[in-house]
N, C-alpha and C positions, 0 to 999 in steps of 0.2 A: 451760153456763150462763154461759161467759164469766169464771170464775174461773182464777187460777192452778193448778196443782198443783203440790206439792212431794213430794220425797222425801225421808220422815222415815227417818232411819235409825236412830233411838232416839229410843224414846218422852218427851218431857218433860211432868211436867203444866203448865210454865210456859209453854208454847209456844202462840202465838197462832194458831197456821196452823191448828190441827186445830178449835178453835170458830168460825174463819172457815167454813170447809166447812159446819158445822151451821147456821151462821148462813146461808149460801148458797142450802144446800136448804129450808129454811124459806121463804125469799122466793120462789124461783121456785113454788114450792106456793100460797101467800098469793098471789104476781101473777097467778093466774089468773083469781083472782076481781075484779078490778080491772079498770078504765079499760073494761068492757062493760056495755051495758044490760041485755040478756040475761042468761043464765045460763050460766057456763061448761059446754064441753063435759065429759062424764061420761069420769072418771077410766079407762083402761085398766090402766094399770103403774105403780108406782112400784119403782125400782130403785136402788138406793141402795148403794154400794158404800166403806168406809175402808180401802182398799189402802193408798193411802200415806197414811193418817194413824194408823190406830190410835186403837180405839174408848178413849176414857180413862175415862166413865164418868161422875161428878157430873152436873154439867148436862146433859149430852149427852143422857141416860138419859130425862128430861124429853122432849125434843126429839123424842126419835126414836118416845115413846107418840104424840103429836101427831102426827109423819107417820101413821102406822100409822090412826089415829082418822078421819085427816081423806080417806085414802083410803078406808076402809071407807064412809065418810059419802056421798063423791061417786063411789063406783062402779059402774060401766058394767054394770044388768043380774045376771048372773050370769058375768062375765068379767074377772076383775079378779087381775090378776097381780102378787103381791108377791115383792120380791128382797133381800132383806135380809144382805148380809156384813159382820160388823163386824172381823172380826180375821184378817188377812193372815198368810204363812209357809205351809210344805211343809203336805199334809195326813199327810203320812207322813216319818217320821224316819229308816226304815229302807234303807240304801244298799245297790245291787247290791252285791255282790262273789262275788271267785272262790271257790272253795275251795283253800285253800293246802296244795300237798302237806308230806311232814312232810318235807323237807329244806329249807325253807322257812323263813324266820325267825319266831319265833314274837314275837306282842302282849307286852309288860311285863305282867304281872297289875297290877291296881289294888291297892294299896297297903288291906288290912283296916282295919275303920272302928273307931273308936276311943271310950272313952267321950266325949273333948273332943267329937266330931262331932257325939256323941248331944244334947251340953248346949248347942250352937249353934244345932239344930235348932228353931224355934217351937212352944211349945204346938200343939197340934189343938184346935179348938173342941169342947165336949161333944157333938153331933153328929154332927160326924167321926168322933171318936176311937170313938164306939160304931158306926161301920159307915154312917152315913146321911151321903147327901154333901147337900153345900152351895153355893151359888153363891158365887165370887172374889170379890175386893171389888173389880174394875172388869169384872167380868163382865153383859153386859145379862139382863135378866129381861122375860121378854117378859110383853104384857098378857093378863089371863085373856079381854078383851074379842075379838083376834085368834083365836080358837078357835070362835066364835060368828058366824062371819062369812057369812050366805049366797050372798054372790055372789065368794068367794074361789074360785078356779079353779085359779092356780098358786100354790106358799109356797117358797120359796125360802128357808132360813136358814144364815145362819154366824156361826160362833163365841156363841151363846145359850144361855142356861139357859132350860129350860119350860117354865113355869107355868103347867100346866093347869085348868081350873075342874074341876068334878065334870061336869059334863057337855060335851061337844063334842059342837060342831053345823057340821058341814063339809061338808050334803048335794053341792057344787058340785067339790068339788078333786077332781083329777082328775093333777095332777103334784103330786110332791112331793120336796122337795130338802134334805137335811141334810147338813148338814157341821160336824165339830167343837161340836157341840151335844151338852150334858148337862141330867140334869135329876133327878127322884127315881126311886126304882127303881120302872122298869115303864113310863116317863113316853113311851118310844122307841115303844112296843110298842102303850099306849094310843091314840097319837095314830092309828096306821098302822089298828089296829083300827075306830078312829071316821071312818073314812072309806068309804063306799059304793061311790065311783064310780072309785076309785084306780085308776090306767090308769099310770103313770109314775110308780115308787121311784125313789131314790138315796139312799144310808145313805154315808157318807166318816167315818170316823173316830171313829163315834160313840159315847155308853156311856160311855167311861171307867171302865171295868171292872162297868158296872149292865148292860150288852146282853150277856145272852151265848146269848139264843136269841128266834128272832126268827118271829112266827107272821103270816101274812098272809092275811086271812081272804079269801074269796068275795063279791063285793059285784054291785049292779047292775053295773057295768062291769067286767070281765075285765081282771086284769093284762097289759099289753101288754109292757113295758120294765121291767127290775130290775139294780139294779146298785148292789153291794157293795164299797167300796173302802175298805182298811185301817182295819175293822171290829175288831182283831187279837183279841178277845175272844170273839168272834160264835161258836160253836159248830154251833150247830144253825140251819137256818131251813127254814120250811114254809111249801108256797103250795099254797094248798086248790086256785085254779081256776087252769090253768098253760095252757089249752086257746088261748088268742089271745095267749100269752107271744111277742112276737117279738124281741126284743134281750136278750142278759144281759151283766153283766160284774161281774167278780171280781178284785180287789187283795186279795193279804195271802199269808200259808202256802201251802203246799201242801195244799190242804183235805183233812179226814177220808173214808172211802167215805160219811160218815153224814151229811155235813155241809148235805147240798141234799135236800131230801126234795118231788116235786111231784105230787100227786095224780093228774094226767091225761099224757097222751104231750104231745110240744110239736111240733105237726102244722105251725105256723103260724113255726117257729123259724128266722130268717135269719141272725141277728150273732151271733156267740160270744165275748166278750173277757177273757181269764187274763193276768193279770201276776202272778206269782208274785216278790214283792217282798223285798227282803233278801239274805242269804245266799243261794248256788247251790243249788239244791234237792239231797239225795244221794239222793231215789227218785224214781222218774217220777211226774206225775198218774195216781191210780187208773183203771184206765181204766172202772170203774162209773161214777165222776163225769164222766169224760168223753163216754162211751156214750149221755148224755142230751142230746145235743147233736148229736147226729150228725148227723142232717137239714141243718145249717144249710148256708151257702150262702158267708159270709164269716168265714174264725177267725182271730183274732189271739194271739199267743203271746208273751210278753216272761215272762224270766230269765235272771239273771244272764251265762248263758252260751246261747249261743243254740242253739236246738234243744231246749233244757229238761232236757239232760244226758245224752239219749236216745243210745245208742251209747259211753257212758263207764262200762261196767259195770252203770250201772242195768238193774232188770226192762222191759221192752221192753213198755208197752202204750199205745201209741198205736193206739186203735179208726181202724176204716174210717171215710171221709165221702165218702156214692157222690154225694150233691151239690152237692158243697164244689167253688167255680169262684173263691175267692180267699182266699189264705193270706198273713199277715203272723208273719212272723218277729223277735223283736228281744231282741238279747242281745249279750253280748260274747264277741269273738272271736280268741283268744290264739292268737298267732301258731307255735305249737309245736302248736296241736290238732288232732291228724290223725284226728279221729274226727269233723270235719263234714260231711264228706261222706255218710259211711254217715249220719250221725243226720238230715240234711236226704231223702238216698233213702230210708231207710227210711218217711217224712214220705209223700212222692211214692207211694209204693207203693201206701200207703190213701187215696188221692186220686185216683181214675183221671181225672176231670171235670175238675181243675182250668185253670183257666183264667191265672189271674195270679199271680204269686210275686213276695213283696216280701222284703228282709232289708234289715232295720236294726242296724249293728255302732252298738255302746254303744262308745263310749269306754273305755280303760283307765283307774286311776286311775294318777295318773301319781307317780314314784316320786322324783321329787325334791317336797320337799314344796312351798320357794319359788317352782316352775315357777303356782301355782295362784294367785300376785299376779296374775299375767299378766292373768288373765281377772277379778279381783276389781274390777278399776280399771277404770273407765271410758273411762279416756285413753289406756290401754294403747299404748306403743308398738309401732308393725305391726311392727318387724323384732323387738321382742323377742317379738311373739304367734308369727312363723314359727318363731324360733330352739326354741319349743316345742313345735312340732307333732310330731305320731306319722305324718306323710305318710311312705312309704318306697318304695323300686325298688331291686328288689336284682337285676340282669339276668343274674348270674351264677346264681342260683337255680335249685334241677330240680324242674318243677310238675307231678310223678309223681305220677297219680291212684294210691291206693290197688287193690291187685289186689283181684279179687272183688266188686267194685262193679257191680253190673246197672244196665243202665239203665231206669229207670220210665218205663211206657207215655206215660205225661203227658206226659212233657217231650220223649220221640218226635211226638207226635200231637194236644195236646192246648194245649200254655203256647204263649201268644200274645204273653205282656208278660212284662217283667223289672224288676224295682225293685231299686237295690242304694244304700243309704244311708249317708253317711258311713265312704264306703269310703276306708282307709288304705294298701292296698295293701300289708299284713303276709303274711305266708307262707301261712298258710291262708287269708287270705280270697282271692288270688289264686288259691289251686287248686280255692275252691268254685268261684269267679267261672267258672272255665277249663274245669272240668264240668259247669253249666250250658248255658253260653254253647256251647258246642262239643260239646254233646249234644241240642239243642232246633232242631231245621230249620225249626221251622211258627211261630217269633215273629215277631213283625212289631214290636213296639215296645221298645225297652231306653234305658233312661234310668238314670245313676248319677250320683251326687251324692258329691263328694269332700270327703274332713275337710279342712280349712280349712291348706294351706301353701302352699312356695313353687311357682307354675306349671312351671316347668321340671318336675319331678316329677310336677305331674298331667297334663302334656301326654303323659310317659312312659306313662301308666298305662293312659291314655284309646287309645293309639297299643298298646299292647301287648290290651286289650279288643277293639279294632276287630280284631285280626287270629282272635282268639279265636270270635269271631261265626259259628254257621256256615251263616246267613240274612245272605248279603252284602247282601240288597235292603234290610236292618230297618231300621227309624227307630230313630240313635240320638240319644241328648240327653244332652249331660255338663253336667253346675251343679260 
């Protein structure tokens, strides 16, 4: 629209930049009806996003009923797509980490909270304080009029409280997208209910301790897409008709056996996606909840440590997947872990099909705390962003496969591509890299992406890979 943008890094309410914006999209909505004799063309999307401003609330609140109004007024049909995020930041608080053995330093306990803490603490509104939540006081409250909409097709919301009438009329939606939305108890559950033709969940963060089981009824249109991201409350969830289910995905815990409950087999099931967020998990995915997934075709896997802990003591149930032709791996990879090789074959084993194998190494945190200005700054300088890198080449190093290690059919006969991601070239990931790479004849494509230091080192890495190869013809690609 031809405005600036700014990057508010705290929020002020004296700041004029964030009613500029409101005042921005208001016009170009209003200039459509201008300077034509005609009639404007019919409304498809309105998409409206306060990343860098930060919904404040007063007037805004006004402004943004009006958008909402004026798109339902002039929309296209029964196609009419809303996108509504007003409140920017992580959806989820909770950071990878390792599990730290006990010779390990241990966290300072937080200091026990005291009566001064309790009397510093704000009344609760009577409300509250009896168990019934309530909208922020710069929280948006959506209109009961957006619930009643027949030609809404997509809803896309962030950060809102919502305000449902007693009845919802959404014969048309078909996607639907929450994130960080609260509302009264039941409000989550209602909406998903009052939808018929619901083809396309996403629940991100939602509840706030009111979602803690989630029922998904059978409608004209068969759920196709669902996917549940740091829900961390969410217990239970049911989907009546699972039968043309084809994508899932799951942020949060290491789910219960009880946690997925789906009526029908998932005949139709391609995508699998687990991020098992937080702490390292210290048992494997049940392999019941994983069982139901089996069919798919594409699985993606992040934790903490990568592999999912599989081959560090855990119970070992990683089910078969006889048509799984691409695997994503993403976790961190501690240079002392001689147990990723076994936890990635063991992977390979139940995979006879597979086709592609991606690993993405997370980052360590890193242990000086100041190294983390580095990347905070914008301006960062380059030689102090290298001075912190975790890029390494140790040539002196013995990159001894563990004995006992079979080689899986797959990766004999089967893996074609290699993806290896912000590879640091630490001890173990060089001796996965080294039995992959030097156990796999039939690839033809290998592409690795290095963490970010100085070249002399990744030339090392890239030049010690290439020799590892044991498809001298493969396409390689180093970033």
């Amino acid at each position: 629209m031809g405005y600036q943008w700014f990057k508010i890094r705290e929020q002020d309410p004296d700041d004029v930049r964030a009613p500029l914006f409101v005042t921005g999209v208001a016009a170009a909505l209003l200039g459509r009806d201008r300077g034509a004799a005609a009639a404007p063309a019919p409304l498809r999307a309105l998409r409206v996003a306060f990343d860098e401003y930060g919904f404040l609330g007063g007037d805004a609140r006004k402004a943004v009923d009006s958008w909402l109004s004026y798109a339902a007024h002039h929309a296209a049909g029964d196609d009419l797509e809303i996108d509504l995020r007003l409140h920017c930041g992580p959806v989820c608080e909770r950071k990878y980490a390792l599990v730290v053995d006990s010779g390990g330093e241990d966290q300072p306990p937080e200091p026990p909270a005291t009566d001064d803490d309790h009397d510093m603490e704000p009344p609760l509104p009577p409300a509250a304080a009896a168990g019934e939540p309530n909208p922020g006081p710069t929280e948006y409250i959506t209109p009961k009029s957006l619930f009643s909409c027949d030609a809404l097709r997509i809803l896309r919301l962030g950060g809102c409280w919502l305000d449902l009438p007693s009845a919802i009329a959404l014969p048309s939606l078909a996607t639907l997208h929450l994130a960080r939305v609260t509302g009264r108890n039941g409000a989550v559950q209602r909406l998903v209910t009052a939808c018929p033709r619901l083809a396309d969940l996403t629940l991100e963060a939602c509840g706030g301790g009111n979602l803690t089981e989630l029922s998904v009824p059978g409608g004209t249109a068969r759920l196709r897409r669902l996917a549940l991201r740091c829900c961390h409350d969410l217990a239970a969830v049911a989907v009546a008709d699972s039968s043309e289910l084809r994508a899932f995905e799951y942020r949060g815990a290491v789910p219960e056996p009880t946690f997925l409950t789906m009526q029908h087999p998932l005949p139709k099931i391609k995508l699998c996606t687990l991020d098992f967020c937080g702490e390292e998990p210290t048992t494997s995915p049940e392999q019941g909840f994983l069982q139901m997934f089996a069919g798919v075709e594409r699985l993606h896997l992040t934790s903490a440590r990568l592999g999912c802990g599989i081959g560090r003591g855990a119970v070992f149930s990683f089910p078969a997947f006889p048509a799984l032709r691409n695997l994503e791996l993403t976790g961190m990879l501690p240079g002392d872990d001689t147990a990723a090789i076994a936890a990635v074959t063991r992977m390979l084993e139940r995979t006879p099909r597979l086709e592609t194998l991606s690993l993405f190494f997370l980052p360590e945190p890193h242990p000086v705390a100041s190294a983390t200005e580095f990347y905070a700054n914008d301006r960062a300088d380059e030689e102090a962003i290298h001075a912190a890198h975790k890029l390494r080449h140790d040539r002196h190093a013995t990159l001894a496969v563990p004995g006992g290690v079979d080689i899986p059919a797959c990766l004999r006969e089967r893996i074609r591509e290699m993806n290896l991601v912000h590879y640091q070239g630490a001890m173990a990931q060089r001796m996965l890299a080294r039995f992959l790479l030097g156990n796999a004849p039939v690839v033809t494509e290998v592409c690795c992406e290095f963490a970010r230091g100085p070249l002399p080192i990744q030339t090392k890495l890239m030049e010690e890979m290439k020799g590892w190869v044991m498809n001298k013809s493969a396409n390689m690609m180093f970033l």
